[in-house]
N, C-alpha and C positions, 0 to 999 in steps of 0.2 A: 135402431140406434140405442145403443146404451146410455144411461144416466151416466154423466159425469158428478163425481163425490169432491165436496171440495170441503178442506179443511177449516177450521172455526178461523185463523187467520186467513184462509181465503175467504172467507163469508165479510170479514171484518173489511177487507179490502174492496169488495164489490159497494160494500154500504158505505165505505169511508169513512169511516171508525176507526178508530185505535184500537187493538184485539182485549184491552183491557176496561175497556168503554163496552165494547160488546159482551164480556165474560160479565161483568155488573148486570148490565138490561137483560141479560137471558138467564141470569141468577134469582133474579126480583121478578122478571115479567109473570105473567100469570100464564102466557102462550109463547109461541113462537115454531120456526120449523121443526119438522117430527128431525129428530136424533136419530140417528145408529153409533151405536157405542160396540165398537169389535173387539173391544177391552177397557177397561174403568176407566182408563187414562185419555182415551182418545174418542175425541167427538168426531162425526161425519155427517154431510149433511146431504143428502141429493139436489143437484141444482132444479130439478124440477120442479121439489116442494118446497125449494126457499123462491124461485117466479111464483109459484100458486101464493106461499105467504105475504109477499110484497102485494102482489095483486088484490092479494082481500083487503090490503093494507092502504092502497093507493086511494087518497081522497080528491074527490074532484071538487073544483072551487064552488064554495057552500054549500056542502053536503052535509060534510064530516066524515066519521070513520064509520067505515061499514063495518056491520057486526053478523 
């Protein structure tokens, strides 16, 4: 099965964000999911490695964040 590619407003919509809340935090962030850029203007993102991002991302109660 193929990756589906889902645009930075669809990414915004999965996290529930505002697409300009998330253009800030992945502007600043120091990481985030790996990019495909098919032209300057357009971000894409694979939904596989925004699961894997979340997942590294997800803290279990009193852990913290895994690194």
């Amino acid at each position: 099965m193929e990756d589906e590619l889902m645009t930075q407003r669809q990414l915004a919509a999965k996290l529930k964000v505002c697409l300009r809340t998330l253009e800030r935090e992945l502007a600043t962030a120091k990481d985030g999911p790996p990019e495909i850029r098919p032209s300057p203007r357009r971000i894409l993102y694979r939904s596989t490695d925004v699961n894997r991002w979340l997942e590294a991302r997800t803290v279990r109660r009193n852990q913290g964040i895994s690194q």
